[in-house]
Structures are given as C-alpha cells and as structure tokens.
C-alpha positions in Angstrom: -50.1 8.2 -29.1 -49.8 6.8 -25.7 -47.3 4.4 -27.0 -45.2 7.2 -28.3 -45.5 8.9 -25.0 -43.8 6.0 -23.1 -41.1 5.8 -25.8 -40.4 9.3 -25.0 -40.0 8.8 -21.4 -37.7 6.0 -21.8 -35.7 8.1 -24.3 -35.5 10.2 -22.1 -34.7 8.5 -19.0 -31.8 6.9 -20.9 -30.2 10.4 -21.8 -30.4 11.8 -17.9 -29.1 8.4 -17.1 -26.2 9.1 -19.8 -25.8 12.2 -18.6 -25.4 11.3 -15.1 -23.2 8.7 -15.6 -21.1 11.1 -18.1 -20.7 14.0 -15.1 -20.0 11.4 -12.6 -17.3 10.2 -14.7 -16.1 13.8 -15.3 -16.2 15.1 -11.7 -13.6 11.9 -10.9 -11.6 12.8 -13.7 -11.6 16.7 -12.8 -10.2 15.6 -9.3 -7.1 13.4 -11.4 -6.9 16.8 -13.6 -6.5 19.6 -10.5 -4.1 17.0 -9.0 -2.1 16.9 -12.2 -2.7 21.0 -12.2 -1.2 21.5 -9.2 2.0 18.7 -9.6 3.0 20.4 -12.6 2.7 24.2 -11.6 4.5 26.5 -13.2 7.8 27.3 -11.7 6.3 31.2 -11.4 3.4 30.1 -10.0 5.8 28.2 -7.0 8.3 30.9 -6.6 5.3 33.1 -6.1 3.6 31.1 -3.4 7.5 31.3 -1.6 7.3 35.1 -1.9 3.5 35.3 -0.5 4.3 32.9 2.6 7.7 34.9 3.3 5.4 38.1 3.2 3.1 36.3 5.6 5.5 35.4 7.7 7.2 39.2 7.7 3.9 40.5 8.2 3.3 38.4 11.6 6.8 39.8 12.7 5.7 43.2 12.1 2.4 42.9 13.6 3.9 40.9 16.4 6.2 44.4 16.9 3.4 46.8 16.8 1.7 44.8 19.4 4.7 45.7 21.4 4.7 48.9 21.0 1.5 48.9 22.2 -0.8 49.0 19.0 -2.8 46.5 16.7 -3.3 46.2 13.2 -6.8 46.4 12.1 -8.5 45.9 8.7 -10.5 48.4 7.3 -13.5 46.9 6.0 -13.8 46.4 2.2 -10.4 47.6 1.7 -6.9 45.3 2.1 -5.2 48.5 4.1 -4.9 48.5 7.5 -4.6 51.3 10.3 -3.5 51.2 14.4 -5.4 50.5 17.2 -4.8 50.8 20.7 -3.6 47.4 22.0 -5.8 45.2 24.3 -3.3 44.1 26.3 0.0 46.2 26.0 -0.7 50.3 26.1 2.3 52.5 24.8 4.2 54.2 26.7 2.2 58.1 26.5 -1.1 56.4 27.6 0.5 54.4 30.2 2.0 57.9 31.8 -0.8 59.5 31.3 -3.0 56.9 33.8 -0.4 57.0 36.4 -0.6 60.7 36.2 -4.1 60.3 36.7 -3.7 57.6 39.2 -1.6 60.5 41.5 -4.3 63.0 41.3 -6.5 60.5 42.3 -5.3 59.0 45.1 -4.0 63.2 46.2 -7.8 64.3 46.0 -9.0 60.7 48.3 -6.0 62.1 50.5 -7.3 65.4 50.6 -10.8 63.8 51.8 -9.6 62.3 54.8 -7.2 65.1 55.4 -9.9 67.8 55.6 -12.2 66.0 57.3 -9.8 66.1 60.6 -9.2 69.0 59.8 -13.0 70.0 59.7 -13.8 68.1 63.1 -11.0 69.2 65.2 -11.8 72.3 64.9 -10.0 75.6 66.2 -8.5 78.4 63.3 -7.8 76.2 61.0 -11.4 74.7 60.3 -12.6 78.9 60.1 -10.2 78.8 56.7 -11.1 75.1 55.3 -12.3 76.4 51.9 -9.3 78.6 51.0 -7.2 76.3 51.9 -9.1 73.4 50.2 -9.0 75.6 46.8 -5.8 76.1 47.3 -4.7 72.6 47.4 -7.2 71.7 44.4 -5.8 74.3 42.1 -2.2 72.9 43.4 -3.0 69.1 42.4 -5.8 69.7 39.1 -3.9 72.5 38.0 
C-alpha cells in the first residue's frame, strides 16, 4: 500500500507539473493572441474608438466653456449624467454682483460706525437724535 501511495504522489506531481508547464505556455501565447486581437481589429471597432476620442475631446471643450462661465461639471455618483456646480475658481457673473453688492453694504455700515461715533462724542443736537437718524440710514443702506 505504501508503495502505491508514493506512486500516486509522483503521478500526481507529474500532472500539476504538466499543468503548470501547459498554463505557462498558454498565458505567453494569450499575450501573442490579444496582440494579434488588437492588430487585426475590426474596422468598426477602430472607427468607433475615432468617434469616442473626438467625443472626449468635445467634451473637454465643453467642460473647459462651462468653467468659464463660471460652473463645473460634476458626476452624479452611480449614474454617467452629470449636473453644474459653482466653479472654484471662476464665479458667474449673478454671484459675482451679488458679493460686490454685498461688499457696498458692508463697507456703508463700517462707515456708518465711525461716522456715528463722532457724531456721538461731539456732542451738541445732533447726538440728542443719533438713533433716528441711525435707523434712518440703516433702512436707507439694508433696505
């Protein structure tokens, strides 16, 4: 029996040898197929692959012309559609007005600060009517 058994295990270590050598053989042969594969495309297959990289290339224009405009392109996840986002580093034109607008109000009320505060401290009739006249002006700038 033990004699059998060691006959088995050579058996068998000749077959995983064969069947080594055999995939090795085949992988290196595979890599001569997908070569040949890709030589011999099919003429749909190539004038495909010119549509897809002048798509690509479109695409980049377009995307390059909604940045801009002050927008991005972003992926929405597990989908191949795509929506806008505001732009990192170019804002369109509305959002740009509207932070200068802001910037003016801004830099009216800091005005305002120092303004009343001379007011306030030199005194006299017009410090008696400092918070009318301050609500005034506020409701003049904030609206």
């Amino acid at each position: 029996m033990e004699e059998k058994r060691k006959l088995e295990k050579v058996l068998l270590d000749d077959i995983d040898s064969a069947i080594s050598s055999y995939k090795s053989r085949r992988g290196d042969a595979r890599e001569k197929v997908e070569e040949t594969a890709l030589a011999k495309a099919p003429a749909i297959a190539k004038a495909l692959l010119l549509k897809f990289n002048k798509a690509r290339t479109e695409a980049a224009e377009l995307d390059k012309r909604i940045e801009q405009m002050g927008f991005r392109t972003v992926s929405e996840y597990g989908t191949k559609n795509f929506h806008l986002a505001l732009s990192y580093s170019n804002k369109p034109t509305l959002l740009k007005d509207y932070d200068a607008e802001t910037a003016r109000v801004e830099k009216s009320l800091a005005g305002l600060k120092r303004s009343y505060t001379l007011k306030l401290f030199a005194g006299g009739e017009e410090a008696k009517e400092l918070f009318a006249s301050l609500a005034r002006e506020l409701a003049g700038i904030i609206g």
